[in-house]
Every structure is written in structure tokens, then in C-alpha cells.
C-alpha positions in Angstrom: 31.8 54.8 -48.5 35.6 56.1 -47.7 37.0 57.3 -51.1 40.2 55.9 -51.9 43.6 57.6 -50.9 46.3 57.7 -53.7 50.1 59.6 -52.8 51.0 61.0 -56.0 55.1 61.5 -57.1 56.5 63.6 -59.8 59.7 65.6 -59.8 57.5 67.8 -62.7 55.4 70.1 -61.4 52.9 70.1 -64.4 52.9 66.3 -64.6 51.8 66.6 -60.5 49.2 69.3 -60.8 47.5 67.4 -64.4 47.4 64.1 -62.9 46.2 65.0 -59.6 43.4 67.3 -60.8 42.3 64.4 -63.2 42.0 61.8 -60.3 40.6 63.9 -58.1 37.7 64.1 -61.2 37.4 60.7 -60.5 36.8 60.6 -56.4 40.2 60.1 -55.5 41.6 61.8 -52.8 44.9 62.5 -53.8 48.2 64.1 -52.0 51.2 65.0 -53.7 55.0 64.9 -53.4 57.3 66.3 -55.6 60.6 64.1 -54.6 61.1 60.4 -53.5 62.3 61.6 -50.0 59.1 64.0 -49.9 56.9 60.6 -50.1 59.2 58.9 -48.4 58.6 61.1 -45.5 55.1 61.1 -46.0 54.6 57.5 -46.4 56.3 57.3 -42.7 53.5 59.4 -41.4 50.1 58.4 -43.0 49.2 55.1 -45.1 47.7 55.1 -48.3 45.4 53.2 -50.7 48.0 53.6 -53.3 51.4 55.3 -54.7 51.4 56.3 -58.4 55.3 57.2 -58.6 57.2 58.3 -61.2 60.3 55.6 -61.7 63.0 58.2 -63.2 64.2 60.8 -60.1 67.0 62.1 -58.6 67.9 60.8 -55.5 65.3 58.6 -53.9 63.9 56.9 -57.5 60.7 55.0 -57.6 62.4 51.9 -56.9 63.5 53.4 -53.7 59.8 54.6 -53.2 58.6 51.5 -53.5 60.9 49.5 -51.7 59.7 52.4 -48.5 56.3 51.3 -49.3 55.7 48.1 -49.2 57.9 48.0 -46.1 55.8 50.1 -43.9 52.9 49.0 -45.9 53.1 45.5 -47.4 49.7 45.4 -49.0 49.9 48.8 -50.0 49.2 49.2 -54.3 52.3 50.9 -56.4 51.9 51.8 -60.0 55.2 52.9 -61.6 55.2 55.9 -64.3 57.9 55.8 -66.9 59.3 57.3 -69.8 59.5 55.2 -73.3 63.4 54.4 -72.3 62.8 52.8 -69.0 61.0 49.8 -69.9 62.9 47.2 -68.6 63.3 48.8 -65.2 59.5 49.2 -65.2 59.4 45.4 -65.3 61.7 45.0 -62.6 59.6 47.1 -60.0 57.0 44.3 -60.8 59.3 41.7 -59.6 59.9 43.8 -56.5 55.8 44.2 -55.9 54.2 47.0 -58.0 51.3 46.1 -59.4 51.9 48.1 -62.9 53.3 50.5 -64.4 52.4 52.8 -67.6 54.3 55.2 -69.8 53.9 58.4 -69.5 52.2 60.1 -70.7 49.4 58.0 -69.8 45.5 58.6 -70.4 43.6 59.1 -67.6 41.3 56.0 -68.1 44.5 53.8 -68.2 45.2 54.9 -64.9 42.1 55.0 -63.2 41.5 51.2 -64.1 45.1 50.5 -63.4 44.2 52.2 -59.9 40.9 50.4 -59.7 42.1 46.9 -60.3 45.0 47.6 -57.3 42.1 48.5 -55.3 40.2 45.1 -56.3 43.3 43.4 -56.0 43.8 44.7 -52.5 40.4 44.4 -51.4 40.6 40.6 -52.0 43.6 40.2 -50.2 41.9 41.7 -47.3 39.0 39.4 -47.4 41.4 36.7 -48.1 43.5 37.9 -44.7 40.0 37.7 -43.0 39.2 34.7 -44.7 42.1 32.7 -44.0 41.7 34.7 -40.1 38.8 32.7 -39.7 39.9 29.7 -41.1 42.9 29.8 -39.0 40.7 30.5 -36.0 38.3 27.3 -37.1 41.2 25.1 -37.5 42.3 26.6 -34.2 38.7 26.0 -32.5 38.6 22.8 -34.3 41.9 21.4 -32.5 40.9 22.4 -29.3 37.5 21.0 -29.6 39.2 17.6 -31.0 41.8 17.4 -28.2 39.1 18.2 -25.6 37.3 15.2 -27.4 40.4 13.1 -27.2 40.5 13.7 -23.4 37.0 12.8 -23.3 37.1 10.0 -25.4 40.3 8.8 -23.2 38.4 9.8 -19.7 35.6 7.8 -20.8 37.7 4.8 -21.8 38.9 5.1 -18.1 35.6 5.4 -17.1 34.7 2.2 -18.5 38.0 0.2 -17.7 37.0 1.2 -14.3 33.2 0.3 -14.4 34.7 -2.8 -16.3 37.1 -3.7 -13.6 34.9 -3.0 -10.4 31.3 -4.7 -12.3 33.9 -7.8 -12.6 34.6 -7.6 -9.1 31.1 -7.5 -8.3 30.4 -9.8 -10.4 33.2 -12.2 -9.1 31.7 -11.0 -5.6 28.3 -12.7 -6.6 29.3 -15.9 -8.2 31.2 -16.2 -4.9 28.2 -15.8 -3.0 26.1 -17.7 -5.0 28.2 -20.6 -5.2 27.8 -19.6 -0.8 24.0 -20.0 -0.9 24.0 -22.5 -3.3 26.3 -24.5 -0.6 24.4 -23.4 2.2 21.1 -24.7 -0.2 22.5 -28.0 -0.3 23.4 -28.1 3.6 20.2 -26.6 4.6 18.5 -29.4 2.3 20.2 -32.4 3.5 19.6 -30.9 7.1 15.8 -30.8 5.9 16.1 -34.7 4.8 17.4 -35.4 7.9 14.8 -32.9 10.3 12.0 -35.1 8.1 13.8 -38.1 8.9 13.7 -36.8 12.6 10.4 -35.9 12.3 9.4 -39.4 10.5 11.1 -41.6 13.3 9.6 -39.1 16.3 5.7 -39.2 15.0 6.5 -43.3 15.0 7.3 -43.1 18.2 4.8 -41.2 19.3 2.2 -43.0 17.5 3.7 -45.9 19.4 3.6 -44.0 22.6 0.5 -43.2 22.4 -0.2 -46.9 21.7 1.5 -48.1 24.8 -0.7 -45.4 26.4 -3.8 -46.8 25.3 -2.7 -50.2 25.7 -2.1 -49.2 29.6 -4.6 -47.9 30.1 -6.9 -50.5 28.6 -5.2 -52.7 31.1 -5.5 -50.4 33.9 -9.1 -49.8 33.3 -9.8 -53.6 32.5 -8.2 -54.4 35.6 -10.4 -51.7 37.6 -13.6 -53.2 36.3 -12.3 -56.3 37.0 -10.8 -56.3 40.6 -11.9 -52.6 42.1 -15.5 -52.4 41.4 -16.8 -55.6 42.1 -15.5 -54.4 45.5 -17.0 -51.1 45.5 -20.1 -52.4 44.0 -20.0 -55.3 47.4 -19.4 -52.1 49.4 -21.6 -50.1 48.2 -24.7 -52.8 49.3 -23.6 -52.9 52.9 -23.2 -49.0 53.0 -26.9 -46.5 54.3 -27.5 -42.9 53.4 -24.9 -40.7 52.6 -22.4 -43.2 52.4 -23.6 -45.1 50.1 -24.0 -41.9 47.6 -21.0 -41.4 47.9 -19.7 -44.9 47.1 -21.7 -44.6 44.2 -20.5 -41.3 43.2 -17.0 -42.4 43.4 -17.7 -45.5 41.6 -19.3 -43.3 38.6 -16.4 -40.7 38.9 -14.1 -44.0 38.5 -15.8 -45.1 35.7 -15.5 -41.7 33.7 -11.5 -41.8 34.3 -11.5 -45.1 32.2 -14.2 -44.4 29.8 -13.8 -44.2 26.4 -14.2 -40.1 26.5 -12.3 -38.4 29.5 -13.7 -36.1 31.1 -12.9 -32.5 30.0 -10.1 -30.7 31.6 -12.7 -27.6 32.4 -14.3 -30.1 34.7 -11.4 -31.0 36.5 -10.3 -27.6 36.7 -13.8 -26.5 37.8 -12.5 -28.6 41.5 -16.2 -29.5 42.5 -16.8 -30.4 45.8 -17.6 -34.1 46.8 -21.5 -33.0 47.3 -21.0 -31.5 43.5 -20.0 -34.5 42.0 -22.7 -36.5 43.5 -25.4 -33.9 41.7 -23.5 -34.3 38.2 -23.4 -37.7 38.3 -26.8 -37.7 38.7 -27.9 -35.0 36.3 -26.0 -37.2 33.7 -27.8 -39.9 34.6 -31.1 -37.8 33.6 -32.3 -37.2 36.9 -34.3 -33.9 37.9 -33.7 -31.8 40.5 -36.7 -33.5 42.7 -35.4 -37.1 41.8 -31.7 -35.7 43.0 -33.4 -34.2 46.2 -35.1 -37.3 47.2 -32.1 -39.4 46.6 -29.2 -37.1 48.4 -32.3 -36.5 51.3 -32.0 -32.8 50.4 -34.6 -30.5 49.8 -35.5 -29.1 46.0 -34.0 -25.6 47.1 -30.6 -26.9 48.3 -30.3 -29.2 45.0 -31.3 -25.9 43.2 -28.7 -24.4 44.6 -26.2 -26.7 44.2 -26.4 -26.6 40.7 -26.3 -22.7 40.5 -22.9 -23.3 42.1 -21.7 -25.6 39.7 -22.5 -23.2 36.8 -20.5 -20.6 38.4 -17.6 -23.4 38.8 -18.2 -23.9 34.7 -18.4 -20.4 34.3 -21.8 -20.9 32.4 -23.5 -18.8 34.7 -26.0 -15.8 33.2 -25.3 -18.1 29.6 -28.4 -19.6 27.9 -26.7 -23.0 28.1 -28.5 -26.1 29.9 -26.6 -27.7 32.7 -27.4 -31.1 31.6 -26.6 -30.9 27.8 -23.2 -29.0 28.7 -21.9 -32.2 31.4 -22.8 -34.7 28.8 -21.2 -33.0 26.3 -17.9 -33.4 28.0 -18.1 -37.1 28.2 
């Protein structure tokens, strides 16, 4: 720990060397000057802990030391020494800043706790300086961090006008649309009513379509039996051989166009020849390939043969499917 620094004045000599060995006793370090204008000059060059002038000197006095002091110095401690006389100057340097002043002579033990409560004195004004340093640099801190709060608080009020303004756009933009689909909802439904309507009046009329179909060709067909194959059947008795099957197998061929199952389009589209149809007409009517032979005057292998082709017309050729159950299943 730094020892304390105290500038002693005295225009005595004795008074000078006395006190000064006496505080150096008690761990001051202590300089001397033997004039106000020898402290004065001193003062100018170094700073001290504390001046211990005498009040009573000629020229510079320890008013005028003092008044030096605590202008280059303005925490600096000053305790005024004076005579039994000079009392109420003594209380005027404490109006002008010394801390105290004692009458000389003094004891020692006066002095030194005189000196040591200036040094207290002093030390608590510097932690109050650093003290009130760091408050002032809080409060400083603390204003900055509130105004950087306020422009936060204010950039996030903007921030939510303008979130506010453009979610109230959006949400104008939606009730706009909805009210759209909800338009388009109602269209789209009464265009529904009216494709079921559509759809209503076209199945009557094909339902009645389909009538008039029927009802045609139930005429058509009644008419066939009743005019066209009496005349085919009156044909067919004055027709020999190969004629004659054939009247027959257009007579049966006539009869599956107006019988109550139409023949399947696969037949149709299979375009059998005239020979062909004769052997289907007759392997519907349950005949085997002998009973086919000896009617068409052909031989087994030639009916045989026949039939293979009409598989390959059916495209049922190389299928395990028998030729008689697949023609009458098309009826």
C-alpha cells in the first residue's frame, strides 16, 4: 500500500523540522516548504495527499496556499495551523475548503487523526466519484438501452400495423373469393339441377327409343314370320340339294335376326362364308359332324374341316372350348 503524501508549511524552521520528523514516525511521507510561494511552487509541480500549512506568513499566507491548492487540486485535504490569535481566520479557511485546522502547538496525535480523517474523507469522495461514474454510466447505458427499446417497441408497432393492414387485405381478398366460389357453387348447382333435368328427360327418351325400337322390331319380325317365311318355307319344298340347304340356312339365319337373343357381334364379325353358316346352323341344331356330312352331301373330313375354320374365324382355335356350347351361347 502507497503511504500517504503530506506538503508541509512553516515559515519556522524548528516548527518544520519537529513536525516533519514526527509524521514521518507515523508513515507519512512528508516534503517541506518553508514559505507560501515555496509550496505554491511545489504544489504546481507534484500533487499531494495533503497540505498542513501554517495560516500566519508573510507574503503568500495559508489562505493563499490554500486557495493554490484546491485549484490545481480540488479534492486535495488542507489542515490549517494557527496561533491562539487567529481563530476566527482559522474558521474562515473552513468556509473556503480546509478540512481543519489546530493551534499550534499541536500534539502529534491531534494531527495525525486530523490527517487520517482527510484521508477517509478523501478516500470516500473517490469511491463516491467512482460510484456516481458508474451510476452515471448505468443511467447512461440504461437510456440507450430504453431508447433502443422505444425504437423497437415503435418498429414492432409498425410491424404489426403492417401485418395488420396486409392480413386485412388478405383477408378482404378471401371473403372476396369466397363469396366467388360460393357464386360459382350456386351456378355450378343449379347447372347440376338442370344437367339432371337433362339427364332425366334424355334416359325417357331413350327408354322410349328403345321402346319404339322394340316395338319395330316386333312388327318387323311379326311381319317376317308372317309374310316372308311362309314363302321361304313354300320355296324351300320345291327346292333339291344344295339349294334347298341353303334356303334352309337362310331361313334359320332369318330367324336369329328376329329372335329374342341377337346373335353376337363376334359372329357377325367372324364374316363366315355361306357353306359356314349352313354347318352352324346345324351344329345348333345338335347335329354331329356325320349327321351334317350326310345332310350337306359332304364327306366327315370336309365337315371336319369346316369347323376347324370356323374356330379360327372365332378365334377359339388351340382353346379347350367346345364349338357347339360357344354358338349357342351367343344366341
Amino acid at each position: 500500500m502507497n503511504r500517504k503524501t503530506i506538503l508541509l508549511v512553516d515559515d519556522e524552521e524548528p516548527i518544520l523540522a519537529s513536525i516533519g520528523w514526527l509524521l514521518r514516525a507515523n508513515d507519512f511521507e512528508v516534503e517541506t516548504a518553508s514559505s507560501g510561494e515555496e509550496a505554491i511552487a511545489i504544489l504546481r509541480e507534484r500533487r499531494f495527499d495533503l497540505v498542513v500549512t501554517d495560516l500566519v506568513m508573510p507574503k503568500a499566507d495559508g489562505i493563499t496556499v490554500l486557495e493554490e491548492a484546491k485549484s490545481l487540486y480540488p479534492e486535495i485535504g488542507v489542515i490549517i495551523l494557527t496561533g491562539y490569535g487567529d481563530i476566527g481566520s482559522a474558521v474562515r479557511t473552513l468556509q473556503l475548503g480546509a478540512d481543519d485546522y489546530l493551534q499550534k502547538p499541536c500534539e502529534i496525535e491531534d494531527l495525525v487523526n486530523k490527517a487520517n480523517r482527510s484521508f477517509e474523507r478523501q478516500d470516500l469522495i473517490a469511491r463516491l466519484k467512482v460510484q456516481n461514474e458508474q451510476l452515471r454510466e448505468e443511467i447512461t447505458a440504461r437510456r440507450i438501452a430504453e431508447q433502443k427499446l422505444e425504437e423497437a417497441r415503435a418498429s414492432l408497432e409498425q410491424q404489426v400495423a403492417e401485418r395488420t393492414a396486409a392480413l386485412s387485405h388478405t383477408v378482404d381478398e378471401l371473403k372476396i373469393a369466397l363469396e366467388t366460389l360460393l357464386s360459382r357453387e350456386k351456378e355450378l348447382q343449379g347447372k347440376n339441377l338442370e344437367l339432371q333435368d337433362l339427364n332425366t328427360t334424355l334416359s325417357i327418351m331413350l327408354r322410349r327409343r328403345e321402346q319404339e325400337h322394340n316395338d319395330i322390331r316386333k312388327d318387323i319380325a311379326a311381319e317376317t314370320v308372317e309374310t316372308v317365311l311362309p314363302l321361304l318355307k313354300k320355296a324351300k319344298t320345291q327346292l333339291t340339294g344344295s339349294a334347298r340347304d341353303y334356303m334352309e340356312t337362310a331361313q334359320a339365319n332369318l330367324l336369329d335376326v328376329f329372335a329374342k337373343h341377337p346373335k353376337d357381334v363376334v359372329l357377325v364379325n367372324a364374316r363366315l362364308a355361306p357353306r359356314e353358316l349352313q354347318i352352324v346352323h346345324y351344329i345348333r341344331q345338335d347335329k354331329t359332324t356325320k349327321e351334317i356330312a350326310v345332310i350337306l352331301g359332304l364327306s366327315v373330313r370336309t365337315v371336319e374341316a369346316y369347323r376347324e375354320n370356323i374356330r379360327v374365324k372365332l378365334r377359339i382355335k388351340n382353346k379347350k372350348k367346345n364349338l357347339k356350347k360357344f354358338l349357342t351361347s351367343m344366341l
